[in-house]
N, C-alpha and C positions, 0 to 999 in steps of 0.2 A: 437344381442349379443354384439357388436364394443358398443353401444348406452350406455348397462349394463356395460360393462368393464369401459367406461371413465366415467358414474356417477357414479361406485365406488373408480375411482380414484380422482373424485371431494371432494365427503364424505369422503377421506381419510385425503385428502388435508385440509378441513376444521375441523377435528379432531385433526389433527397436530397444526393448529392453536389457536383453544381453548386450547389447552395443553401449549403451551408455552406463549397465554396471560393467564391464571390461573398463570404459573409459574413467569413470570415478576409481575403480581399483588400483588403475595403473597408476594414474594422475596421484592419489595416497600413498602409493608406494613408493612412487620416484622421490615425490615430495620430503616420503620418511630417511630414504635410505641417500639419495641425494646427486649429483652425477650427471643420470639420465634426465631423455626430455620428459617432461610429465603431460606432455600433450600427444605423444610418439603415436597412439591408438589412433589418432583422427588425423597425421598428415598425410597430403597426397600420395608418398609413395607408398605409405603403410595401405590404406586404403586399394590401390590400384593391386596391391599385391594381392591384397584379399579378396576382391574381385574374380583376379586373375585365377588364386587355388579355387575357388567356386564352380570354374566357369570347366572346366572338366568333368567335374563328376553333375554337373546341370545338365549337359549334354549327356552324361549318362541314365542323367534321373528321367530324364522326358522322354524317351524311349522305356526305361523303364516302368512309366507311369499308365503308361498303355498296356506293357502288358501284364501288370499288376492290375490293374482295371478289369480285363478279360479272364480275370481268377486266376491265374497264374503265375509262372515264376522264372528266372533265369539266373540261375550262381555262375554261369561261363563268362559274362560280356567282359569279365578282367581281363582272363586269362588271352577272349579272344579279342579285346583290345590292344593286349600286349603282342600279339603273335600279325594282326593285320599291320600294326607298326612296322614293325621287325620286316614283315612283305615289305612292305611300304620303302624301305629305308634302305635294304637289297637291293631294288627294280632301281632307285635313283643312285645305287652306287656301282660306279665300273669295275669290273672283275669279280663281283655279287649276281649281277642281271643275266638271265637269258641272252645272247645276242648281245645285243648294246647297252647303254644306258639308258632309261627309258626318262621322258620328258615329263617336270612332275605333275603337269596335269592329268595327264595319262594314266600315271602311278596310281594319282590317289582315287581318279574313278575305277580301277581296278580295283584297290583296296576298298572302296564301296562296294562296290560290286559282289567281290567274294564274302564281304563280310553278309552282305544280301542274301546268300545263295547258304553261307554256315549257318545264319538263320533259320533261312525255310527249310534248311533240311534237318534242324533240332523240330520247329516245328509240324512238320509232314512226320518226324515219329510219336513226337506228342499227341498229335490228334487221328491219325490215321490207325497208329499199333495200340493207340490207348498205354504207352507208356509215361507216368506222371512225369511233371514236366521236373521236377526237381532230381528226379533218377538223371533223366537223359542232360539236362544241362552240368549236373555233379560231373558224369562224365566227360559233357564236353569240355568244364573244367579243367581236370587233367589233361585230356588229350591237347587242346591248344595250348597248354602250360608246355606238357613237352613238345611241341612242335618249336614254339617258342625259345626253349631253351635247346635245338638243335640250329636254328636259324642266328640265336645272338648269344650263343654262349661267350663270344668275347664282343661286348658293343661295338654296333654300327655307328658310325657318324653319320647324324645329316649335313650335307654339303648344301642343298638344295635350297635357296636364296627363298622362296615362293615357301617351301616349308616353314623354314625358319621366320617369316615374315608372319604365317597364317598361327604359330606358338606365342612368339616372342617378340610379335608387333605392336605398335600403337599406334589408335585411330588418330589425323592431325585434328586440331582445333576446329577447322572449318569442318568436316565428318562429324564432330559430334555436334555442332550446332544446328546442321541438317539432319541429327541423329532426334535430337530434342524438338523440330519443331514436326518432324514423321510422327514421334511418340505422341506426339500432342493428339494434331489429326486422326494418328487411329483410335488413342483414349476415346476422342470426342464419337467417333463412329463406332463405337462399341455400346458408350452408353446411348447414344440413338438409338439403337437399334435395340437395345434391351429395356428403354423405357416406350420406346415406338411399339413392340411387344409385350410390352405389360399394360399397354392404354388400346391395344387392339382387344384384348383379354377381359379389360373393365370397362369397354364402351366407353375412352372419353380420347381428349388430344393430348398428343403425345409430350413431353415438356422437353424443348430442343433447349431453350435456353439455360435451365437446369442441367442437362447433361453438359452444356457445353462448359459451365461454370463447373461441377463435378470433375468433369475432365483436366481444366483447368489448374483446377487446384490440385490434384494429384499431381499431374506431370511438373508443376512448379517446383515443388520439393527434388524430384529427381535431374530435371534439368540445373537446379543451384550444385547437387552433389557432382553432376558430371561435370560442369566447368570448375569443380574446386579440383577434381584430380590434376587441372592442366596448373593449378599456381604454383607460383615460383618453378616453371617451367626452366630447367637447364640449371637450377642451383643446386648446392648439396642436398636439403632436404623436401625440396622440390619434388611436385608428381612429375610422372610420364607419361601422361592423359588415361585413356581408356585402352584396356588389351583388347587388341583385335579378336582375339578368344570370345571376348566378352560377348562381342559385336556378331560372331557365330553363334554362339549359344540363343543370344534374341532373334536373330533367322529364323534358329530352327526352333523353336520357343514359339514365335506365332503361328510356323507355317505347322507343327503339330498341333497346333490350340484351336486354329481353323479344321484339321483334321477333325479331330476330338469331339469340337461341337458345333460345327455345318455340313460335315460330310456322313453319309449316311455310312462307309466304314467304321468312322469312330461311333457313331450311336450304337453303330450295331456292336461292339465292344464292350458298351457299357452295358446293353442289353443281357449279352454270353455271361459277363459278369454277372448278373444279379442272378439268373437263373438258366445254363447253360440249357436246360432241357425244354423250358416253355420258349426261348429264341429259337431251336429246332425247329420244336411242333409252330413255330411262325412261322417258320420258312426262311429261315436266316442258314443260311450254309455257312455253319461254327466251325467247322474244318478248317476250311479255307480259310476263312480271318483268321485264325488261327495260326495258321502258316504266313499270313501275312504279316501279322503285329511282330511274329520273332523274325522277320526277315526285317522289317523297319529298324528293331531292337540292334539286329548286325550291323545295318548299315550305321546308326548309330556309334556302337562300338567301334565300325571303324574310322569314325568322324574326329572320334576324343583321342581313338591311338594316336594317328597324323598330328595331331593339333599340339596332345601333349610331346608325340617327340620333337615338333617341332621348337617348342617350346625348353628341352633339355637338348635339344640338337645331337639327339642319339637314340639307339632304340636298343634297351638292355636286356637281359632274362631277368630283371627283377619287374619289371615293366607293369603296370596295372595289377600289381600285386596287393588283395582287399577291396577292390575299386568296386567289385560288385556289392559289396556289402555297406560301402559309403555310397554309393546308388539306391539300396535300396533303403536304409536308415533317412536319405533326404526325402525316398515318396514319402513314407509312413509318416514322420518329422511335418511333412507339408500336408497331412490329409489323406492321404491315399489310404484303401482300404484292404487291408491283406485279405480279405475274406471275398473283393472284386467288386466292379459296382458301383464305385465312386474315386473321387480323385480329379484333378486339374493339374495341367501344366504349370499355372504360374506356383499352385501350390507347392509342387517339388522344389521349383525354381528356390524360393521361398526356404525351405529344409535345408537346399544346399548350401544357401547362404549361410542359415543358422550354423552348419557345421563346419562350416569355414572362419564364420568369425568365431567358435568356440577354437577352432586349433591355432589362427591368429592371436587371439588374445592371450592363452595357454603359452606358447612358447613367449612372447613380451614377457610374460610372467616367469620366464623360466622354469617351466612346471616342465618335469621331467617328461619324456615320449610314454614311459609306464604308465605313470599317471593320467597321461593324457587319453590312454586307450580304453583305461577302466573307466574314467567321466561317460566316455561317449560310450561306451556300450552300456551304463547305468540309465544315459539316455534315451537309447535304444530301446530299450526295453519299459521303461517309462511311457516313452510316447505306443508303443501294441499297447501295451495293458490300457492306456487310454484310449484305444481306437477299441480295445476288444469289449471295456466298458459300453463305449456309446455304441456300438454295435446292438446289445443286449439290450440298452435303455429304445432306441429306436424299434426293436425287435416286439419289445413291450407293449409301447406307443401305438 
């Protein structure tokens, strides 16, 4: 866990850094060339946007980071992101739906639900036929591509008010102030309880005041960034607070973090990961989690469909087209270990960011889309060969 904690505080570190060389870049550039604002990388609405491209494939990476954890893999959750959308966006439109129009609550537990059930039934062939998991999700790939592209081959529009709200909303002022003083409280209960477990461990008392100053000082920083989204609220270059996106993504960001490392599911995850055959002979029934984590994985994917069409207010056949791959570029980016076994939520969290402010920054710079794909898959492969490195070095050790 000590190993997890400081390769998210590296990934944070080097987050921060891309951020402020984007910010000096741009700032000399504008400076040179003339015009533009030379501040454009840190105002509110640039920020809020970048958040915002984040907070989709976040919600992809933390489903993802589970079941990369448990050795594994999944290339479908685009395709079946794209395609539980497209559900999604049918059921809430008249002359689309079975019956009636269906109410979008309703919708979108459905769209959970199935995307549940496409899940467990990639992973009940994975673990039950012994087919690798990269065969059967390649094909689920295709298969929800074309389902996909029989459902929207000419876009749906979202109509749905509650959709469009859960994409392309923003949290008010007062929400993120009770956003910032929650984050606080749980900060401070976190390091309780990990320094209250580390002074159980060394026979001594536990240091509540330290954690709560630790806590403190952490959430400071972030609470100053999210009331800067809201300045100059309602003027041109003004933010437009926090995307509700965002405010999904941290839901489901602690309630998998609790998973992961309080519930004996997620241990047992990281267990299957390091040694899929010594978790057997324990007595861990690796099947079935198995079938669970890609049923999580689904419900996931169809978390981010909903949110992103909501967000585009339509649901296209180009739809979460690469999504898997900028899902799984954020675990690795954040920590995760393609080989299983290790990995954290906040650290994907952390990846996605990093690739958001890289395609943020990128287009301010006008750096063409080509270019921009070559960067990031030069990254990509950067960040395995580092994880494959300390893989070996640890292996040594």
């Amino acid at each position: 866990m000590a190993n997890i904690e400081k390769r998210s505080l590296t990934t944070l570190g080097i987050l921060l850094l891309i951020a402020l060389g984007f910010y000096a870049t741009i700032y000399a550039h504008t400076r040179a060339v003339g015009g533009a604002d030379p501040h454009l990388f840190i105002r509110p609405n640039n920020l809020g946007n970048l958040l915002g491209q984040a907070s989709i494939v976040g919600i992809l990476a933390c489903g993802m980071t589970l079941v990369i954890v448990a050795g594994q893999i999944d290339l479908s959750v685009g395709s079946m992101m794209g395609m539980l959308a497209a559900v999604n966006a049918c059921l809430l439109t008249a002359g689309r739906a079975p019956l009636l129009e269906w109410p979008a609550g309703v919708a979108l537990l459905f769209a959970l639900f199935l995307g549940a059930i496409l899940g467990a039934g990639q992973g009940m062939v994975i673990s039950f036929l012994r087919v690798p998991a990269f065969v059967v999700t390649l094909g689920g790939l295709m298969a929800f591509r074309g389902v996909l592209i029989l459902l929207a081959s000419q876009s749906v529009t979202i109509q749905s008010p509650v959709i469009q709200t859960m994409g392309g909303g923003y949290l008010p002022l007062g929400g993120a102030v009770g956003l910032i003083v929650a984050g606080t409280l749980l900060l401070m209960w976190t390091f309780c309880s990990h320094r209250e477990a580390t002074a159980v461990a060394e026979a001594r008392r536990p240091g509540f005041p330290r954690a709560c100053i630790a806590a403190i000082g952490m959430a400071a920083p972030l609470g100053f960034l999210l009331l800067w989204l809201y300045h100059g609220h309602g003027q041109p270059r003004g933010g437009n607070g926090l995307p509700l996106r965002c405010v999904i993504l941290a839901g489901l960001a602690v309630v998998l973090h609790v998973v992961a490392t309080r519930l004996r599911f997620g241990r047992y995850l990281f267990a299957i990961g390091s040694n899929a055959t010594a978790a057997r002979y324990s007595g861990i029934p690796v099947e079935w989690h198995l079938v669970g984590v890609f049923a999580l994985m689904g419900g996931c994917a169809a978390l981010a469909g909903v949110v992103n069409s909501g967000r585009l207010m339509a649901a296209g056949a180009d739809a979460g087209d690469l999504m898997e791959l900028y899902a799984i570029a954020a675990c690795v980016i954040g920590g995760t270990s393609l080989s299983g076994g290790r990995g954290s939520i906040a650290g994907s969290i952390l990846g996605a960011l990093i690739m958001a402010t890289l395609r943020n920054g990128l287009s301010l710079l006008n750096v063409p889309n080509s270019v921009e794909k070559i960067l990031l898959g030069a990254i990509l492969i950067t960040a395995v060969a580092l994880d494959l490195a300390l893989n070996r070095k640890t292996a040594r050790n």
